[in-house]
TORKOL-4160 file (C-alpha; in steps of 0.2 Angstrom, whole numbers, padded with zeros to 4 digits, m for minus):
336
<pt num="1" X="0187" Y="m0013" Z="0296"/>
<pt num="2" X="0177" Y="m0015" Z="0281"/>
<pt num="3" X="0162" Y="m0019" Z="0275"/>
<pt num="4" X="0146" Y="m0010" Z="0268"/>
<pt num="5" X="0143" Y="0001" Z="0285"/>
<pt num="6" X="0163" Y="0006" Z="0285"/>
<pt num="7" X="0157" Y="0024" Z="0279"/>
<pt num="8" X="0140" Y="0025" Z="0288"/>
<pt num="9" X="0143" Y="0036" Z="0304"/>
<pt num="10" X="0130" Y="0045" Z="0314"/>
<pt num="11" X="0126" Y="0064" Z="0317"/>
<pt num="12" X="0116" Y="0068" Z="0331"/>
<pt num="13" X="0100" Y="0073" Z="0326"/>
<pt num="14" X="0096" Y="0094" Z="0331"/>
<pt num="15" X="0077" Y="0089" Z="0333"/>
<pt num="16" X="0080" Y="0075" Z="0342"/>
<pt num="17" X="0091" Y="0083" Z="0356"/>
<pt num="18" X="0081" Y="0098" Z="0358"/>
<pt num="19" X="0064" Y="0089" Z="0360"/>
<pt num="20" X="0077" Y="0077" Z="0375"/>
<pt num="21" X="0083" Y="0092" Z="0383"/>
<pt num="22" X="0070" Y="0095" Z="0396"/>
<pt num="23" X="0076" Y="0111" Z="0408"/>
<pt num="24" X="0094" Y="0105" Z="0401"/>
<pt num="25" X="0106" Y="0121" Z="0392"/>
<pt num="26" X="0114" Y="0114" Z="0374"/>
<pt num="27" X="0129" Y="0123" Z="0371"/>
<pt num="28" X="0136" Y="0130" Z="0355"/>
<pt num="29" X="0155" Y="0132" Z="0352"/>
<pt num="30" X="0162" Y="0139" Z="0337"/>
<pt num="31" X="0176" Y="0132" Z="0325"/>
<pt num="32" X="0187" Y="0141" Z="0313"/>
<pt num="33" X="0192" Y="0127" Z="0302"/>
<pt num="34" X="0193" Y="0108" Z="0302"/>
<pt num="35" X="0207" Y="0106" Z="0314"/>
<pt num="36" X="0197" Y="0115" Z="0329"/>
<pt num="37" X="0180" Y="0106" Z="0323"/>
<pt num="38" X="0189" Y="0090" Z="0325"/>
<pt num="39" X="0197" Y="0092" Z="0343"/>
<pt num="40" X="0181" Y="0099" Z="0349"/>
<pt num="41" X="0172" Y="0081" Z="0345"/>
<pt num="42" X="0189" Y="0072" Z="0354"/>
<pt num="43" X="0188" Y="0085" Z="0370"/>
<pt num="44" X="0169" Y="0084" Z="0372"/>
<pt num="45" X="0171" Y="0065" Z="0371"/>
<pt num="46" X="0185" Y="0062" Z="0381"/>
<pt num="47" X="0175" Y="0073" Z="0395"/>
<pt num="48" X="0158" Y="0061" Z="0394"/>
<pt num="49" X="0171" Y="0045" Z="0395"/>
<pt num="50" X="0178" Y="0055" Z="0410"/>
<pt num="51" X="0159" Y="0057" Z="0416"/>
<pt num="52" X="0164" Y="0075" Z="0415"/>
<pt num="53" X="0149" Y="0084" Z="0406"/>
<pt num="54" X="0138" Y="0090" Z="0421"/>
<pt num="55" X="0119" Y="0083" Z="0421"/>
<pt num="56" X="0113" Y="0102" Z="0417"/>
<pt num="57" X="0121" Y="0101" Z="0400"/>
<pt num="58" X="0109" Y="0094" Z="0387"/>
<pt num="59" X="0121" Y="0092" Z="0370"/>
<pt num="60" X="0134" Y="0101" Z="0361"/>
<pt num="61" X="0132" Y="0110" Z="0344"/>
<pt num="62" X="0146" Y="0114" Z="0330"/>
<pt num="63" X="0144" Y="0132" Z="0326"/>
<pt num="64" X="0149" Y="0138" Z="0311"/>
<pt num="65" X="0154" Y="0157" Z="0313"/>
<pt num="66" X="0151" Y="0173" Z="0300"/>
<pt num="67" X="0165" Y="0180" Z="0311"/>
<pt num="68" X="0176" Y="0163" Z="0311"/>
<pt num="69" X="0174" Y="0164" Z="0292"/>
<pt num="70" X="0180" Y="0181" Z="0288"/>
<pt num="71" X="0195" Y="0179" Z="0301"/>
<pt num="72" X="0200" Y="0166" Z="0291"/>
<pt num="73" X="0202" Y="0178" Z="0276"/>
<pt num="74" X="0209" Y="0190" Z="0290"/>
<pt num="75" X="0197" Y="0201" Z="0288"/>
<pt num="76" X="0185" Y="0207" Z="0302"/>
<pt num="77" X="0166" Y="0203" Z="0302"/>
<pt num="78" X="0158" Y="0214" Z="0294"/>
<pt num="79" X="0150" Y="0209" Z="0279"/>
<pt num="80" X="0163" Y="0203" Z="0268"/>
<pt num="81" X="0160" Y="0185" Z="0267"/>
<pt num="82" X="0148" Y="0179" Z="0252"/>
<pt num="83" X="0137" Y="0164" Z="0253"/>
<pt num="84" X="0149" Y="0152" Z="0243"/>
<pt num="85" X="0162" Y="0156" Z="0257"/>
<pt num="86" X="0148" Y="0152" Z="0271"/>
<pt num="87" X="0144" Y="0135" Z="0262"/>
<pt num="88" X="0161" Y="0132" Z="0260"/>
<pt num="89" X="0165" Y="0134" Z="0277"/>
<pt num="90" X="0152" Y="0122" Z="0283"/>
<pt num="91" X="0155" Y="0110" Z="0271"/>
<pt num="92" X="0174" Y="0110" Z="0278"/>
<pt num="93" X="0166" Y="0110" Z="0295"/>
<pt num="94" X="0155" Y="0094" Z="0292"/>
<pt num="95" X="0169" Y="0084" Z="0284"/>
<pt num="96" X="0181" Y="0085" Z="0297"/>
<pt num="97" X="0167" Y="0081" Z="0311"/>
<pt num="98" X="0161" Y="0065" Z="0299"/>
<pt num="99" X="0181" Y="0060" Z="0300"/>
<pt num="100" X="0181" Y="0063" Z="0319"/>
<pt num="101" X="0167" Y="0053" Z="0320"/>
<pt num="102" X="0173" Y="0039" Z="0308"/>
<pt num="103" X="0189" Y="0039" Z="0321"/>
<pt num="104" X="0180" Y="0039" Z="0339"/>
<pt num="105" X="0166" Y="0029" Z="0332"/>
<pt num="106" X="0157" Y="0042" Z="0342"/>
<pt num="107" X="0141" Y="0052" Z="0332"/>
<pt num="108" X="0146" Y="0070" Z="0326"/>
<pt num="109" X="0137" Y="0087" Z="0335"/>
<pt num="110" X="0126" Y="0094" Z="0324"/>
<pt num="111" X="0129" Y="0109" Z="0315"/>
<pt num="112" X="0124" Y="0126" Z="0315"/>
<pt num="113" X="0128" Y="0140" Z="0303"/>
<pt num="114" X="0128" Y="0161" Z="0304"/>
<pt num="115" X="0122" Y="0166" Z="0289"/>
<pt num="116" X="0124" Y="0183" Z="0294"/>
<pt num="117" X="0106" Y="0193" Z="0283"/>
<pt num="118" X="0105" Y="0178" Z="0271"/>
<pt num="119" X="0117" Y="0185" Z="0257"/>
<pt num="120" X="0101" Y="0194" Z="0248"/>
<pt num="121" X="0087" Y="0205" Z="0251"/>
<pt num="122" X="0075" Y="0194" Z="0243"/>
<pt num="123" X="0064" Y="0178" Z="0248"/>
<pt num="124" X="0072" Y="0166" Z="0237"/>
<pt num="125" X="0090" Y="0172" Z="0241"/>
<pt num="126" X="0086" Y="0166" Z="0259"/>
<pt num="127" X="0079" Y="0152" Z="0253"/>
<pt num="128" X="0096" Y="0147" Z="0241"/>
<pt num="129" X="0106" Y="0151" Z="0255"/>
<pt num="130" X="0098" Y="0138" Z="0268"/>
<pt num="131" X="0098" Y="0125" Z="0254"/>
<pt num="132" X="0116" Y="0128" Z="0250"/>
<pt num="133" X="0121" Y="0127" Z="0270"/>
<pt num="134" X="0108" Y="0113" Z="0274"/>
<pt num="135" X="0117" Y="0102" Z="0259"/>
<pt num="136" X="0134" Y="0105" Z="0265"/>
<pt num="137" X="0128" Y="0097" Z="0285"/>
<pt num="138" X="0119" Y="0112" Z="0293"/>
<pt num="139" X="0106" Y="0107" Z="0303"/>
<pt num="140" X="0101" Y="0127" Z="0309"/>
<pt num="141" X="0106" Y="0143" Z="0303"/>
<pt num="142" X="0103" Y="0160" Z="0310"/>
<pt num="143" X="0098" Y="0174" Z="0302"/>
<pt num="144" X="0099" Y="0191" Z="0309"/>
<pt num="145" X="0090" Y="0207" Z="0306"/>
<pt num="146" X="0105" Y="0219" Z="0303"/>
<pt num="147" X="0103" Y="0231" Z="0285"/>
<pt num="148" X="0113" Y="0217" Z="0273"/>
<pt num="149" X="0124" Y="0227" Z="0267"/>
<pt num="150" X="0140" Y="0233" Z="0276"/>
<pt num="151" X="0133" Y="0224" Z="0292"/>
<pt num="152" X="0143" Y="0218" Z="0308"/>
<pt num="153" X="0148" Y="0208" Z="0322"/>
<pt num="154" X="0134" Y="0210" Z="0335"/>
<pt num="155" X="0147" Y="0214" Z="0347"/>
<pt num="156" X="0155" Y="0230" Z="0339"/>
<pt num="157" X="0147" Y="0247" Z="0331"/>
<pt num="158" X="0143" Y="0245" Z="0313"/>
<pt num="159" X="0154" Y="0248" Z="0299"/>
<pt num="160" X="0158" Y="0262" Z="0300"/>
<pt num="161" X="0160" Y="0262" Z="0321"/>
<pt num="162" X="0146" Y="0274" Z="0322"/>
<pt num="163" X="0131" Y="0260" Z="0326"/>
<pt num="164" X="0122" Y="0247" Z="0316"/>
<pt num="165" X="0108" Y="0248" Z="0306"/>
<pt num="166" X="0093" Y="0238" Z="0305"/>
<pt num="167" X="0079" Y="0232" Z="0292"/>
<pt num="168" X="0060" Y="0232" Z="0301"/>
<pt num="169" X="0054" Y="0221" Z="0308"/>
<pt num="170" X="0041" Y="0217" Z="0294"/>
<pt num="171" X="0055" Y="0217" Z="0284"/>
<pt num="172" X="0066" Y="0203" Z="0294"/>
<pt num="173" X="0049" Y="0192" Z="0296"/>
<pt num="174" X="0044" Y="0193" Z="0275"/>
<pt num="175" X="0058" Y="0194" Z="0267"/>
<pt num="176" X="0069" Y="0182" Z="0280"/>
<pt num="177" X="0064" Y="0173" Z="0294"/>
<pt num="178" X="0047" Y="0167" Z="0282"/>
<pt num="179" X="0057" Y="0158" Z="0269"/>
<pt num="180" X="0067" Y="0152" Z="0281"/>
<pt num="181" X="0056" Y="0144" Z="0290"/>
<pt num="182" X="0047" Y="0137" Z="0274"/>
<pt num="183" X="0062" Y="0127" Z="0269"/>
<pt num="184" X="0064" Y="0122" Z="0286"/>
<pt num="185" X="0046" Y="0117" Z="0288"/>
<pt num="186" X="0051" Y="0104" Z="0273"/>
<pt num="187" X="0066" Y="0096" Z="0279"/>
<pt num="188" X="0066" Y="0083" Z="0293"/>
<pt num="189" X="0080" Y="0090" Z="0303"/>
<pt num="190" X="0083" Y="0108" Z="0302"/>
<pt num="191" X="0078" Y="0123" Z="0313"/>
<pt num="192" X="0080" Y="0144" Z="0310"/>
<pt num="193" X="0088" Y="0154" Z="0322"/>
<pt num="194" X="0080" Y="0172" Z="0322"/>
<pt num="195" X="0092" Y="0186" Z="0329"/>
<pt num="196" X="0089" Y="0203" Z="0334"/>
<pt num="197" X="0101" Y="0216" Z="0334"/>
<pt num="198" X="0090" Y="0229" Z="0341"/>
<pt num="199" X="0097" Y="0234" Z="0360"/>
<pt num="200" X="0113" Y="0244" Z="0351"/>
<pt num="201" X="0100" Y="0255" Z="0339"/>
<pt num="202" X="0082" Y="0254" Z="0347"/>
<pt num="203" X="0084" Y="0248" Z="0366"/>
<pt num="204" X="0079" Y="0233" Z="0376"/>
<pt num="205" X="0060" Y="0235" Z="0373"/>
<pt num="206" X="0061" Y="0233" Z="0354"/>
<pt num="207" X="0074" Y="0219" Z="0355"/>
<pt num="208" X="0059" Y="0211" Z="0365"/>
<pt num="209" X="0047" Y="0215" Z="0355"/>
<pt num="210" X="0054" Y="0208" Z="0339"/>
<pt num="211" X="0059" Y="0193" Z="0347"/>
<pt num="212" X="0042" Y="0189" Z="0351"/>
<pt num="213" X="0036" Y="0193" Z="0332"/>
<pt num="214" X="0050" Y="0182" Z="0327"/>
<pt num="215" X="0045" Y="0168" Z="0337"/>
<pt num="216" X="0027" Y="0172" Z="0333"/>
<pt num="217" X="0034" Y="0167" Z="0314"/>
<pt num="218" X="0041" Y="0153" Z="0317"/>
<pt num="219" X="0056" Y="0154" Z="0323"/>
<pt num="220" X="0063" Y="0139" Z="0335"/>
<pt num="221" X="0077" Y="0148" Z="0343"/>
<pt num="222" X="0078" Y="0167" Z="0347"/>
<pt num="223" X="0093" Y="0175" Z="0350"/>
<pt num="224" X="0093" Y="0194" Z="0358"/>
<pt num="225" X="0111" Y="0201" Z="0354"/>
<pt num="226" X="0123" Y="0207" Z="0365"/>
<pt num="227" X="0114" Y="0212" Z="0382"/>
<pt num="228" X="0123" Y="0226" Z="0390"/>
<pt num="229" X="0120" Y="0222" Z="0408"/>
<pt num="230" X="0115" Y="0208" Z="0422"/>
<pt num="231" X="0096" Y="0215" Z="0422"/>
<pt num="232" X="0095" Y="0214" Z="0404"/>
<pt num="233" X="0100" Y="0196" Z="0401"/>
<pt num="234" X="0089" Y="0189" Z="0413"/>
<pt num="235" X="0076" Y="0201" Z="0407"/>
<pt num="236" X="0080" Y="0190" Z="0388"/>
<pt num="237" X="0080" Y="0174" Z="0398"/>
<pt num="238" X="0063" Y="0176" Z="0407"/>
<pt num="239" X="0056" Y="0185" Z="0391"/>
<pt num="240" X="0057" Y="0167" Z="0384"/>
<pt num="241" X="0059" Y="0154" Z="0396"/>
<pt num="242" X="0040" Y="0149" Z="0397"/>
<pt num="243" X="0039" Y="0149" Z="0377"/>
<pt num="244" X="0040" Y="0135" Z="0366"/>
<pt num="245" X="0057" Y="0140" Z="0360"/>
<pt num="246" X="0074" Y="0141" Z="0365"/>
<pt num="247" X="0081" Y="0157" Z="0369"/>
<pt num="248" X="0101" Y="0159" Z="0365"/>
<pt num="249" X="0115" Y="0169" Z="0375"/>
<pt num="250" X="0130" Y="0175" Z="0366"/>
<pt num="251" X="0147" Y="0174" Z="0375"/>
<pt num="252" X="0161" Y="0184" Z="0370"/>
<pt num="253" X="0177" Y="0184" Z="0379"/>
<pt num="254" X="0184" Y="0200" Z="0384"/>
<pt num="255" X="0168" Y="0209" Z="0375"/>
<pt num="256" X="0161" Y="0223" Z="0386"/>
<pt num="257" X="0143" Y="0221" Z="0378"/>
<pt num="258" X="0136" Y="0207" Z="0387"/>
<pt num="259" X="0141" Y="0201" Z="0405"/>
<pt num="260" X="0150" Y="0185" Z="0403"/>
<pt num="261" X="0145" Y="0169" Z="0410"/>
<pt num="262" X="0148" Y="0150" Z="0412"/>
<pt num="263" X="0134" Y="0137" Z="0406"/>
<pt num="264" X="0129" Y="0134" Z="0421"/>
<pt num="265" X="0125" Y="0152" Z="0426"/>
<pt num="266" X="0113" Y="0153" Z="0408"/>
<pt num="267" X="0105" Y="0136" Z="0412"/>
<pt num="268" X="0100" Y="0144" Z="0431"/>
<pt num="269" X="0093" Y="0160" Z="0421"/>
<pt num="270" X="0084" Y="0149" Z="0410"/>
<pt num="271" X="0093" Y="0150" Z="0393"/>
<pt num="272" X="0089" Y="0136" Z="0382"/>
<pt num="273" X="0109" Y="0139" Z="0373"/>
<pt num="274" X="0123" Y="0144" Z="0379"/>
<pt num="275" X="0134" Y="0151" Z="0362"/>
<pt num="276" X="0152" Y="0151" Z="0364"/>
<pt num="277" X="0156" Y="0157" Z="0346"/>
<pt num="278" X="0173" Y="0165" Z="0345"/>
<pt num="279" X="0183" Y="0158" Z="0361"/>
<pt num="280" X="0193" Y="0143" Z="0353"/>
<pt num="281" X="0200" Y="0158" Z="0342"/>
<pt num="282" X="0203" Y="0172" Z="0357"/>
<pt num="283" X="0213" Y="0155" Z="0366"/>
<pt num="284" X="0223" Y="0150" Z="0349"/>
<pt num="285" X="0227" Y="0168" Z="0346"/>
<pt num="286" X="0233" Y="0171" Z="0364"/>
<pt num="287" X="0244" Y="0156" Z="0362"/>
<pt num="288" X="0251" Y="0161" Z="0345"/>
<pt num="289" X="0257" Y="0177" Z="0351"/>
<pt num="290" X="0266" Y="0170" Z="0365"/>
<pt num="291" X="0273" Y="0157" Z="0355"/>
<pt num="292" X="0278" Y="0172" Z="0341"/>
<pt num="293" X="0285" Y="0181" Z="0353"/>
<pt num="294" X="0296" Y="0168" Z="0363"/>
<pt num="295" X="0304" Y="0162" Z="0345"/>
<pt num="296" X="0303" Y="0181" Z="0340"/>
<pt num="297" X="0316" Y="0185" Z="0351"/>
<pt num="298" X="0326" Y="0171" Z="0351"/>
<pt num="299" X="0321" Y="0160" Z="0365"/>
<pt num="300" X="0315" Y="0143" Z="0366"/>
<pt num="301" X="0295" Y="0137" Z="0366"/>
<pt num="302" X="0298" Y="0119" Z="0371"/>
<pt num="303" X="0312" Y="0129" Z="0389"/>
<pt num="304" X="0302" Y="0124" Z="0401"/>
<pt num="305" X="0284" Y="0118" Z="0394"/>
<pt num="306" X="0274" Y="0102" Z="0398"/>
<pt num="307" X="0284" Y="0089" Z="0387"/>
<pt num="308" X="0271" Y="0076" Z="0386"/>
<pt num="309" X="0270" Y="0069" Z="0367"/>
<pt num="310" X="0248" Y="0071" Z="0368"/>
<pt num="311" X="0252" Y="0089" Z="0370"/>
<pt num="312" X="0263" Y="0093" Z="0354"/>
<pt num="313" X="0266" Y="0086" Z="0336"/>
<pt num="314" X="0260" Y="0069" Z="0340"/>
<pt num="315" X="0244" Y="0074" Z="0350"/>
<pt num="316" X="0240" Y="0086" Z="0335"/>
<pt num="317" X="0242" Y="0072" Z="0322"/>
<pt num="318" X="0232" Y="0061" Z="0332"/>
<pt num="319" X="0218" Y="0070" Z="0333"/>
<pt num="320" X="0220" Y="0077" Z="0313"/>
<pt num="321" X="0219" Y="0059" Z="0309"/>
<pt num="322" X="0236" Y="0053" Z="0303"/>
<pt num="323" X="0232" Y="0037" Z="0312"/>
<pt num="324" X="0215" Y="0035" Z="0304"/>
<pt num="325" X="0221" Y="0037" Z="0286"/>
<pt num="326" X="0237" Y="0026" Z="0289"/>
<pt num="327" X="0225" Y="0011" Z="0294"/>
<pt num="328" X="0214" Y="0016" Z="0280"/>
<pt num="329" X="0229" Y="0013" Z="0266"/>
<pt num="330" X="0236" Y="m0001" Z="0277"/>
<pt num="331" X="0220" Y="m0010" Z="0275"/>
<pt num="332" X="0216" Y="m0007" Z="0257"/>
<pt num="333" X="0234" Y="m0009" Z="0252"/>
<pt num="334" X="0230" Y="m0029" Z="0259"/>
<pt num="335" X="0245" Y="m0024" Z="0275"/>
<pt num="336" X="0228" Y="m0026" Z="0288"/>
């Protein structure tokens, strides 16, 4: 320990892993705070020193989620967080991967943030927005095409439950995805994700067609929200297999929007990502309630359960980096 370089850790590089990928799916897996960020670099590790990863799998992102962000605020996605709370979010995201990667010696994911309709319905609100997330570790952001005010999670109705609303399309590509993809255009690793919301409000065939305009723009990734059946995702997937960009599928666990499947099942369709943006929270809050409800009613959580140390306080404090930081003031203190 010590040294120069003590501090320097890598962070796989978006452009780099995308241009690799060949006919490879990356996969996006959303984090809620620093805590999920972290286990997510130790379990995707552990499963490449296991030779677990499957060939088909190309790279993992850290996805940094509109929806994630308001939950924490314990509110529900639609349109309450501000760009300050985005930004913060990632930068909370990015330092607990650069601590993760300080402690595997293992480069961190790259990062991707939701910035929901950019926070403002002007170019250089985009434009702020992109330099506030790129400066805090992102190295993509999606942008989406829903009205910016009162907007919401692709996968439910509107604000109002009634159905979402849209900008046009010209609107989307001048005001959003152009600035976007300006900023982008001078940085050396950063991409835009262009989103569509147009299947719940215009049909398939819009969806489409704005996807096409929004790659046309220069968007590198295109995500067609929440398909409502088999015909229509591999409709999205073929749409855009044979394009120079990569084409995104939204998982949702338990959602009735789009048919779930498993990376492996997008990579056959011809997806170029497989997003799993909310799952860690479905799994965390299924186990909270369990947990709630055992203690709740008076019982005991530990009757009965896997006692193994990795699976409880110490497991946690491992991968949270007590460890890490002990070493760190052992070292410094001269106790090395």
């Amino acid at each position: 320990m010590g040294g120069k370089n003590m501090w320097r850790v890598g962070r796989q590089s978006l452009k780099e892993m995308v241009d690799k990928r060949g006919d490879r799916i990356l996969v996006a897996i959303g984090v809620a705070n620093g805590a999920e960020a972290r286990q997510l670099h130790h379990s995707i590790y552990s499963l490449y020193e296991q030779n677990a990863v499957p060939d088909y799998i190309g790279g993992f992102f850290t996805y940094v989620s509109g929806y994630l962000c308001a939950a924490n605020y314990g509110l529900p996605d639609m349109g309450y967080i501000l760009r300050s709370e985005i930004a913060q979010q990632t930068n909370i995201i990015e330092q607990a991967t650069w601590m993760a990667a300080l402690d595997t010696g293992k480069p961190a994911f790259p990062i991707g943030v939701d910035i929901d309709t950019g926070y403002g319905n002007e170019p250089s609100s985009i434009v702020l927005t992109c330099r506030q997330v790129h400066k805090q570790g992102a190295q993509y952001v999606q942008i989406e095409d829903q009205f910016a005010i009162n907007k919401s999670c692709g996968h439910m109705a509107g604000s109002e439950g009634t159905g979402k609303a849209l900008v046009s399309a010209e609107e989307m590509i001048g005001v959003r995805i152009r600035p976007a993809v300006s900023y982008a255009a001078s940085q050396e690793d950063f991409m835009v994700m262009a989103r569509t919301d147009a299947i719940a409000t215009e049909g398939i065939d819009e969806a489409i067609r704005r996807g096409h305009m929004y790659v046309e723009t220069g968007a590198g990734m295109i995500f067609i929200e929440a398909p409502e059946n088999e015909e229509q995702l591999e409709r999205v997937a073929r749409e855009f297999k044979d394009l120079p960009v990569l084409s995104l599928a939204n998982m949702i666990e338990g959602s009735p929007k789009t048919p779930y499947k498993s990376p492996y099942e997008l990579n056959k369709m011809g997806f170029g990502i497989a997003l799993y943006c909310i799952g860690p929270l479905l799994a965390g809050r299924a186990a909270q309630q369990r947990y709630f409800n055992i203690v709740g009613s008076g019982g005991s959580v530990m009757a009965g359960a896997d006692m193994r140390p990795e699976r409880w306080f110490d497991g946690f404090n491992k991968v949270i980096g007590r460890e890490q930081t002990e070493a760190w003031n052992r070292f410094f203190e001269g106790d090395s």
